[in-house]
C-alpha positions, 0 to 999 in steps of 0.5 A: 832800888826799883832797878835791883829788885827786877835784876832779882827778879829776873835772876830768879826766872832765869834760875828757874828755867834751868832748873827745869831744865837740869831735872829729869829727861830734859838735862841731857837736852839741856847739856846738849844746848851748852856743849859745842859738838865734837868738843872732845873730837882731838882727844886721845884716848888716855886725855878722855879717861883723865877728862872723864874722871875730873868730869864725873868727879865735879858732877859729884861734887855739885850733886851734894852742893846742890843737895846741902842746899836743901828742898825747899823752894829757897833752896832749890833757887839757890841751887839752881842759880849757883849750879844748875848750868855748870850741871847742866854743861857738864852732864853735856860734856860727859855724853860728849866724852862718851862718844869721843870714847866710842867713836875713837874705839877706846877701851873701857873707861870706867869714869863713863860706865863703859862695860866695854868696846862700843 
């Protein structure tokens, strides 16, 4: 029993430093961290549209999880041990996509905000 209560516990430390870390400025260092560079550097340009899109679709898709999960303290651990990290990579896999996109000259990908050529 003793064994449980500190897994818990240590759950929910490892919780709340992703939270910290998925809020504000410090998500995209967070993203960074779980995101191996280049990750989408054998992508054409149509594979980045499509990866954007499903991306931007999943990010939206836990904002409102994590926002259903509610304010309070109890809810925010909970969203921040359910989701947290799987924001945190996606976010990083969306920055990634848009430099793929810009490195490789795509055209506008409206899924990464692109107002045109970079």
């Amino acid at each position: 029993m003793m064994h449980k209560i500190q897994r818990l516990s240590g759950l929910a430390l490892v919780a709340l430093a992703l939270g910290g870390c998925t809020t504000g400025g410090t998500e995209d260092k967070a993203g960074r961290l779980l995101v191996a560079p280049d990750k989408f550097l054998l992508y054409s340009c149509p594979q980045i549209a499509i990866r954007a899109t499903t991306t931007v679709n999943r990010i939206k898709e836990l904002e409102r999880l994590k926002a259903k999960a509610g304010t309070s303290f109890d809810g925010r651990l909970v969203s921040a041990m359910a989701y947290g990290s799987e924001h945190a990579e996606m976010t990083g896999d969306l920055n990634e996509l848009r430099r793929a996109a810009a490195d490789k000259n795509c055209p506008p990908i409206p899924a990464l905000g692109q107002p045109g050529r970079r």
